[in-house]
C-alpha positions as CSV (number, residue, x, y, z in Angstrom):
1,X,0.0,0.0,0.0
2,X,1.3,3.2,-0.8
3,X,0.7,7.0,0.8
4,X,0.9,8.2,4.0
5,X,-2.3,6.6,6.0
6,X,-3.8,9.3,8.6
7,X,-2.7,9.2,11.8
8,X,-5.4,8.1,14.1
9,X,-7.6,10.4,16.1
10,X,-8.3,10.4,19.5
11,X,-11.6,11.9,20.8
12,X,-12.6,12.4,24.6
13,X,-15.4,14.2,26.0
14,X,-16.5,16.0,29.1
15,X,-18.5,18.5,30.8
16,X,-17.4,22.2,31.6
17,X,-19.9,24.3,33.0
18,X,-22.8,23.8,31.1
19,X,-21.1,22.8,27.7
20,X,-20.0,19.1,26.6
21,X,-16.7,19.4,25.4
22,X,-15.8,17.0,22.8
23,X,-11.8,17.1,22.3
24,X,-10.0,16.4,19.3
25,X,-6.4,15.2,18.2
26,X,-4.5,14.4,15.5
27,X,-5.7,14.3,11.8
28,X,-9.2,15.2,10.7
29,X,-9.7,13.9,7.3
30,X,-12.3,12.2,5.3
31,X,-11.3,8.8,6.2
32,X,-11.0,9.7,9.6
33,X,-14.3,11.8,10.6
34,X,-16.7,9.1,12.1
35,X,-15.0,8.9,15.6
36,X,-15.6,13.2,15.8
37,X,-19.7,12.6,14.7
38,X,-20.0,9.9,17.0
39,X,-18.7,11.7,19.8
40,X,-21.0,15.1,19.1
41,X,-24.0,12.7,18.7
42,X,-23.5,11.2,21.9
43,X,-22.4,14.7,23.7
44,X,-25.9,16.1,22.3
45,X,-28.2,13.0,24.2
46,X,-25.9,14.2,27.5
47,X,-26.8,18.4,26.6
48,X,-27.2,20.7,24.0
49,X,-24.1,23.1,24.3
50,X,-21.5,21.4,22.4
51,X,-18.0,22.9,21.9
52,X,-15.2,20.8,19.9
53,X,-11.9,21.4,21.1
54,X,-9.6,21.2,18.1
55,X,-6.3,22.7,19.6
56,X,-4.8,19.1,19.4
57,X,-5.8,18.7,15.6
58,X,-2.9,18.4,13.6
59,X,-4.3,18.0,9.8
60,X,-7.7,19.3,9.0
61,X,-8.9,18.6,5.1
62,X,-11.8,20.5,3.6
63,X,-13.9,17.6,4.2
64,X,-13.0,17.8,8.4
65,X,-14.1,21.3,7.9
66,X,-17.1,20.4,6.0
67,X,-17.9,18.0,9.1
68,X,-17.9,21.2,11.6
69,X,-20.4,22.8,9.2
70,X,-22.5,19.4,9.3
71,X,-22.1,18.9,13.2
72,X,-23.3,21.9,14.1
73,X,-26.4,21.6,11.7
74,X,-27.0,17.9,13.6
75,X,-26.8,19.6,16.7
76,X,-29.4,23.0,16.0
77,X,-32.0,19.9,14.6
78,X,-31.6,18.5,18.2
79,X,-32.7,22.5,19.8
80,X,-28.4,22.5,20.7
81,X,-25.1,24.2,19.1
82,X,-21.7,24.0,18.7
83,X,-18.9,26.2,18.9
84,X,-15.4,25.0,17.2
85,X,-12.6,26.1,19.8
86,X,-9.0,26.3,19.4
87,X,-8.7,25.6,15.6
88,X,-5.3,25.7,15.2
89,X,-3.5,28.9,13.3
90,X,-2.4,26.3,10.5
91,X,-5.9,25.8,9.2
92,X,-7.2,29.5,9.6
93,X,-6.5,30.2,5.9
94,X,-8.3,27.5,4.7
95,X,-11.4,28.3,7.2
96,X,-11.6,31.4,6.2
97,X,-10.9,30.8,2.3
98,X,-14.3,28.7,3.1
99,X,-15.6,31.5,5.0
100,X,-16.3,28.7,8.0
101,X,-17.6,31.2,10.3
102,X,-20.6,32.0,8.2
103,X,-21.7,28.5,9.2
104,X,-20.1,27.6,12.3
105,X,-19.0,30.1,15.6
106,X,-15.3,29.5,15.8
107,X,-13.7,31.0,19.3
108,X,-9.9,30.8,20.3
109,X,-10.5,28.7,23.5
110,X,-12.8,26.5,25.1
111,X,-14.1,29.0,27.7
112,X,-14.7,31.7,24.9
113,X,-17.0,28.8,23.2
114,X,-18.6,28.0,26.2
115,X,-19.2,32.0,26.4
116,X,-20.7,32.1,22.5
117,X,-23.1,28.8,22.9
118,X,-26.9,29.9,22.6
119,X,-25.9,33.0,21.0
């Protein structure tokens, strides 16, 4: 097999204050996005303030950006939201290239999230 396979992604979760934090690591590709959706899903039966921590992401394609867009749809169906913190300063061409904050709140740290969800 030939390429460079993405490097596996951990995902934890817990609560802060009254937000779910879902934290990601390492590469957030197309072929590695299910283990991000699965954790949001589950974080919206537990609440409906939902902020990703991607400070620890370390490749983000367009398609991982295209999955904040889609999480945060998922999670405004369910009467929550989601606020993407910490995206790192490596991706912030890209986002805004997309113009990612027309359809997803971005804020530099987990506590500024937490301060945007419901707004």
């Amino acid at each position: 097999m030939s390429g460079v396979e993405p490097v596996p992604r951990e995902v934890r979760r817990h609560t802060e204050g009254p937000a779910i934090v879902v934290e990601a690591e390492g590469d957030l590709v197309v072929t590695s996005e299910t283990a991000l959706a699965e954790a949001v899903e589950e974080a919206l039966e537990e609440g409906n303030g939902v902020v990703v921590d991607a400070s620890g992401l370390t490749h983000v394609d367009t398609a991982g950006l295209a999955l904040f867009v889609h999480l945060r749809a998922r999670c405004a169906e369910k009467g929550g939201d989601l606020v993407v913190a910490g995206l790192p300063d490596t991706f912030s061409d890209i986002a805004d290239h997309l113009r990612l904050e027309r359809g997803v709140p971005l804020a530099e740290d987990v506590g500024s999230a937490i301060d945007r969800l419901g707004r």
